[in-house]
C-alpha positions in Angstrom: -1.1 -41.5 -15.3 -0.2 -38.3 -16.3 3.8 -36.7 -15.3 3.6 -34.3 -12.9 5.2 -32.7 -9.6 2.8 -34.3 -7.4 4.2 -37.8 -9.0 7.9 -36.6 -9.0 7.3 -36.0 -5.1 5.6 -39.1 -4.6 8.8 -41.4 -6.0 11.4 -39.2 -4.9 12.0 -41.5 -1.3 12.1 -44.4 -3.3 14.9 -43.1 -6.0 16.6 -41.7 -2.7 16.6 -44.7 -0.7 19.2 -46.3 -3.4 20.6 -43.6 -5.3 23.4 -40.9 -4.1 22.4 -37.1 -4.2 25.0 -36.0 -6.7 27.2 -33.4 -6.8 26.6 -30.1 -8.1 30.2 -28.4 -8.6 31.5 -24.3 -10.3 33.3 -25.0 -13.1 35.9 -22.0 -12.8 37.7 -22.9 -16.3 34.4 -23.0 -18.2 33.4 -19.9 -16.4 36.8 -18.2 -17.6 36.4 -19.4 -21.3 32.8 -18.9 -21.7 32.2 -15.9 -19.5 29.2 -17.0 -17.2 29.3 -18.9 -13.9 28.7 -22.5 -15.3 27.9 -25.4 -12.8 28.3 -29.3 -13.6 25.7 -31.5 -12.2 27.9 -35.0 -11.5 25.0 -37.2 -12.2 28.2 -39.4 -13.9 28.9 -40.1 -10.6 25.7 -42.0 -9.8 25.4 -45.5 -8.6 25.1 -46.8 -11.6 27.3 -44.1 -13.7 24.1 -42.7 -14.5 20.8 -40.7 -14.1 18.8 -43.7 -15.3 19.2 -45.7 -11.8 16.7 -43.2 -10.5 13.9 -44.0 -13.3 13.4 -47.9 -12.8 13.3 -47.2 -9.0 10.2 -45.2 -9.0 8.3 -48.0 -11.4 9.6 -50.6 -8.8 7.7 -49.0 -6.3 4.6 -49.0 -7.9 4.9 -52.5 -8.7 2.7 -54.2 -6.3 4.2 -57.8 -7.3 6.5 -57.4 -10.1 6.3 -59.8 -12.9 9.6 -60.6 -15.1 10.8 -57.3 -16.5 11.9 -56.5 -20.2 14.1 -53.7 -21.4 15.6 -52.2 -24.2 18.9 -50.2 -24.0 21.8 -48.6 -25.0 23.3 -49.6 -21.8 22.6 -47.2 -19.0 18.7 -47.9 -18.7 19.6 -51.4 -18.4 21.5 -51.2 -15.8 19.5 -49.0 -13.9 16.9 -51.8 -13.9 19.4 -54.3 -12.9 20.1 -52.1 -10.2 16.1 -51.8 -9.3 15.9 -55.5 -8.9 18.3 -56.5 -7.2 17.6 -58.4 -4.2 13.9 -59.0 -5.0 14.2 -62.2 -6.3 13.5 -61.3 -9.8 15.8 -61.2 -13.1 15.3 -58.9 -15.7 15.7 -59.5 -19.5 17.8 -56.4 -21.1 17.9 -56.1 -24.9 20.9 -53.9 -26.4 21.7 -53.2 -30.2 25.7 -54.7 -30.8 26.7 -50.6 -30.7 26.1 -50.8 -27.0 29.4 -49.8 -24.8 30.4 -52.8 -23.7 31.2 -52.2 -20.5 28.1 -51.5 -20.0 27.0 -54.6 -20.8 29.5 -56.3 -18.6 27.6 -54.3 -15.6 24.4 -54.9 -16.4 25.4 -58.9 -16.6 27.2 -58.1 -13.8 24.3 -57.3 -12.0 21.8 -60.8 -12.7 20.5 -59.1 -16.2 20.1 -61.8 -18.9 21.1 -59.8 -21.7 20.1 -60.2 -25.3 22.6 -58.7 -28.2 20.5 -57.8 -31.2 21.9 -57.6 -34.2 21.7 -54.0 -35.1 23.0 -51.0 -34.7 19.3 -49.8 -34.1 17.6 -48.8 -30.3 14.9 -48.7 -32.1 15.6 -52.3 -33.1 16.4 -53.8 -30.0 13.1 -52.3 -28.3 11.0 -53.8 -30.8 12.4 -57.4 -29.7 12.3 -56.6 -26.6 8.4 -55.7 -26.7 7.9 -58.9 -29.1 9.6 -61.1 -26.1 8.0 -59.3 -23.3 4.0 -59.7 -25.1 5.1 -63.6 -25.5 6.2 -64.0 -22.1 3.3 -61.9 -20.0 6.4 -59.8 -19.0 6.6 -56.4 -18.1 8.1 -53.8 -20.6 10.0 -50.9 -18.8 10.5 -47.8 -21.5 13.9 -46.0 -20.9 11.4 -42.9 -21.6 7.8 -43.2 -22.5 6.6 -43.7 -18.7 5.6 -41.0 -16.3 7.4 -42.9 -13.7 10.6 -43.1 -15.4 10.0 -39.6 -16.4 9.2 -38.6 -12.7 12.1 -40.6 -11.1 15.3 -39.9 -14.2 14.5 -36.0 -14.9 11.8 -35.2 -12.0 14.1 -35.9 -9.0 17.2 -35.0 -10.6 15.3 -31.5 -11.6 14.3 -30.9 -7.8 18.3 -31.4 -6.6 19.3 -29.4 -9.0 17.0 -26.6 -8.0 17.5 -26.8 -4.3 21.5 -27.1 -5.0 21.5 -23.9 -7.2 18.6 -21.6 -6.4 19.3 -19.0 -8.7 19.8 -21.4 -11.5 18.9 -19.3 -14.8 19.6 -22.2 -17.9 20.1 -25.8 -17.6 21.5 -27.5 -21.0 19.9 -31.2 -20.8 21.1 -34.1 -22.8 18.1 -35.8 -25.1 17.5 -38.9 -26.2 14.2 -40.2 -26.4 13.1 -37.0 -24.4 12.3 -38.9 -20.6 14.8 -36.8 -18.7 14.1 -33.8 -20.2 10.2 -34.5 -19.8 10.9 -34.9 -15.9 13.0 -31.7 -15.7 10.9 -29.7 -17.6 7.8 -30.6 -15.9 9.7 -29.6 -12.6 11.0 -26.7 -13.3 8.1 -25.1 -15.6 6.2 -26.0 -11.9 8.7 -24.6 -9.1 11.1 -22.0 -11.1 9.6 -20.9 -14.6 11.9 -18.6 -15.9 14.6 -20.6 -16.4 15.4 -21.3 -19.9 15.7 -24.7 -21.0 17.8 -26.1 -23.5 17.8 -30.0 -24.8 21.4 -30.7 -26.6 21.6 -33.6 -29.2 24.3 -35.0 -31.9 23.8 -34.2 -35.3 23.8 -38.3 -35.9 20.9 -38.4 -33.2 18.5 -35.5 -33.5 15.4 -37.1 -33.5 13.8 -34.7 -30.9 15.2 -31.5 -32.7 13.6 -33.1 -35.8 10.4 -33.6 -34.5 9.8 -30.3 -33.1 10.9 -28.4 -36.5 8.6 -31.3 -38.4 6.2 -30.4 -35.5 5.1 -34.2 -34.5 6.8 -37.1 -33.2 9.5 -38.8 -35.2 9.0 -42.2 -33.7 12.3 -44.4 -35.6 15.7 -42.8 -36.0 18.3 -45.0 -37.0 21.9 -43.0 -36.4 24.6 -43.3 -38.2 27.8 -44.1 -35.9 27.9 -41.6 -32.9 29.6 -40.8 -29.7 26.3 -40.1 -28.2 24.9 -44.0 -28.7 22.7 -43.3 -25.2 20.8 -40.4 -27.5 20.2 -42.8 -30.0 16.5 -43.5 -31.7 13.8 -41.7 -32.0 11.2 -40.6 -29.3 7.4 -41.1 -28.0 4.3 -38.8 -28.6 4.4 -38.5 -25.1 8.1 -37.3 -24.4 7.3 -34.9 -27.7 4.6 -33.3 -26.6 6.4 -32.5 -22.7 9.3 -31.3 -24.6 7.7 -29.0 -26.9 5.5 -27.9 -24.2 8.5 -27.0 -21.6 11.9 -26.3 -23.4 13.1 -23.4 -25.1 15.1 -24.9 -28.0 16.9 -28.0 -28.6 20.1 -27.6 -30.3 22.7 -30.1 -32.3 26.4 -30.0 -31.9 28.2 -32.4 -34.5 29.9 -35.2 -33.2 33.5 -33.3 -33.3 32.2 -30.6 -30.5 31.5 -34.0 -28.6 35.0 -35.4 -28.6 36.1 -32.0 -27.6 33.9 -32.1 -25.1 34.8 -35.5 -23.6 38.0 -34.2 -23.8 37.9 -30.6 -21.8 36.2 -32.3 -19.1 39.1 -34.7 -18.6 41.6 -31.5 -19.2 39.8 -29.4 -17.1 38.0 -31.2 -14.4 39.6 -35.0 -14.5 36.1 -36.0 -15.5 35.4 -38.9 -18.2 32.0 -39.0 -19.4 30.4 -40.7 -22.2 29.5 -38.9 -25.7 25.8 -38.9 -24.5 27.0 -37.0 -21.5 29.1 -34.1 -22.9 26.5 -32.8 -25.3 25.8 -29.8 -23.1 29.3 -28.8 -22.6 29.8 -29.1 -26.4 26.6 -26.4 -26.7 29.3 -24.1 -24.9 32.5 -24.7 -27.0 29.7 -24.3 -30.3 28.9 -20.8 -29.0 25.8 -21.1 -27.2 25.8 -18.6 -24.5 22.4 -18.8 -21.8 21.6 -16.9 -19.4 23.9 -17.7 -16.4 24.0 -19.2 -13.8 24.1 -22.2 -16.2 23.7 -25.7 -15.1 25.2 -28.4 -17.6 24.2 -31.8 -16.7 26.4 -34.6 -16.9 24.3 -37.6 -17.4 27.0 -40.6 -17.6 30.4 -41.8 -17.7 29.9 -45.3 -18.6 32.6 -45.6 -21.8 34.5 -48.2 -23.2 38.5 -48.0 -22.6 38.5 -48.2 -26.7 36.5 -45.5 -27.5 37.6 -43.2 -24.7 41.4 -43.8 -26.4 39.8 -42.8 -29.3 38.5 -39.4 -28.3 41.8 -38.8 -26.7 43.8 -39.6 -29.8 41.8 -37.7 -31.9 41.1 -34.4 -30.1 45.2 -34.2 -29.2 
């Protein structure tokens, strides 16, 4: 099945059946430092703490009978399957690299996940065993990006709020990883509202997207070297390359010190603590890049460790 708005309409009443319509909020102080009305989509104030509880919901209900299901993740896919099957009877099987926040462990185990901690800093690692267990247990493998449905449900639906929150919505800055949610938003937006420039945001430790489209095909490993932004972490699909390349504009890096500044002008500014992955696109502002406004910057998370969040604060004081 191919992504496409017809498929992002067709899940969206199952994603918001159990998710929460999040806010969509003017930032005055990043309007007053960066000169353009700037908007923060609060997608950190999910049900889960993320955008990925939307994703797993719209494969759950095309799941006639689920069997077992099998993930790999940083954290925040993981528990937004936890979060898909709960109540049906059925326990998934989350695989996470030891770099994975762990509170977000804690919540996906806190949700009936069995977890699995593999012993490597590596996504890419972790969803390798988690594909070897799910082929030797007739299991189903749920991809944190390489599905239409995840791509419809994570970046489809969240792509139609924000256009119906902010009509006149000129550049959205979108957090990348393995390139799912910005497949979904791209593919909804290039539909409904193509002028509006889109703009994927990585760290320099994690810019396996930005990589692939200067190398022009898909770099399908990346193995990071320590990073804030541990949910971007990996490398991506020729399916999520291809939609990227296709519908965004640019995908830029910001290096992992714009990150903690990031992380830490949210809290300064708006009382808002969000995970490295999350604050890439406000960290694209305090680099310099200046879109066409109104800018939306999407805040996908705010699932970080006590540890590392007295970390960022320590060091960006």
């Amino acid at each position: 099945m191919e992504l496409s708005l017809h498929l992002v309409r067709q899940v969206r009443p199952a994603v918001e059946n159990r998710t929460r319509r999040t806010p969509l909020v003017p930032s005055g102080p990043a309007t007053r430092c960066f000169g353009a009305r700037v908007f923060l989509k609060l997608e950190s104030q999910q049900v889960t703490g993320s955008f990925k509880a939307r994703g797993p919901l719209a494969v759950r209900a095309q799941c006639a009978e689920p069997k077992r299901w099998v993930a790999a993740s940083a954290g925040n896919h993981g528990l937004g399957v936890a979060h898909a099957l709960r109540g049906m009877g059925s326990r998934p099987h989350v695989f996470v690299p030891r770099t994975s926040a762990r509170v977000k462990r804690d919540a996906i185990a806190a949700l009936g996940a069995e977890i699995t901690l593999v012993d490597s800093s590596s996504y890419d690692d972790a969803e390798a065993a988690a594909r070897q267990w799910a082929e030797a247990h007739d299991a189903l493998f749920v991809s944190p990006f390489d599905d239409p449905h995840i791509m419809a449900g994570n970046g489809g639906t969240l792509g139609l709020e924000i256009l119906e929150q902010l009509p006149d919505v000129a550049s959205i800055l979108v957090p990348v990883g393995g390139g799912g949610l910005a497949a979904g938003i791209g593919c909804v937006v290039r539909e409904l509202k193509p002028d509006v420039r889109l703009i994927g945001v990585q760290s320099t430790n994690t810019p396996a997207m930005h990589d692939s489209l200067r190398r022009g095909e898909a770099i399908l490993r990346h193995h990071a070297p320590e990073t804030l932004a541990e949910g971007l972490e990996g490398g991506v699909s020729t399916r999520s390359f291809e939609y990227v390349s296709r519908w965004f504009d640019d995908v830029r890096l910001v290096s992992e010190e714009r990150i903690a500044q990031a992380m830490r002008w949210l809290w300064d500014e708006h009382q808002v603590r969000v995970e490295g992955s999350a604050a890439v696109g406000v960290a694209a502002l305090l680099d310099g890049a200046r879109p066409p406004a109104p800018v939306c910057v999407l805040l996908t998370g705010c699932n970080v460790d006590d540890e590392t969040w007295d970390r960022v604060i320590e060091r960006t004081a």
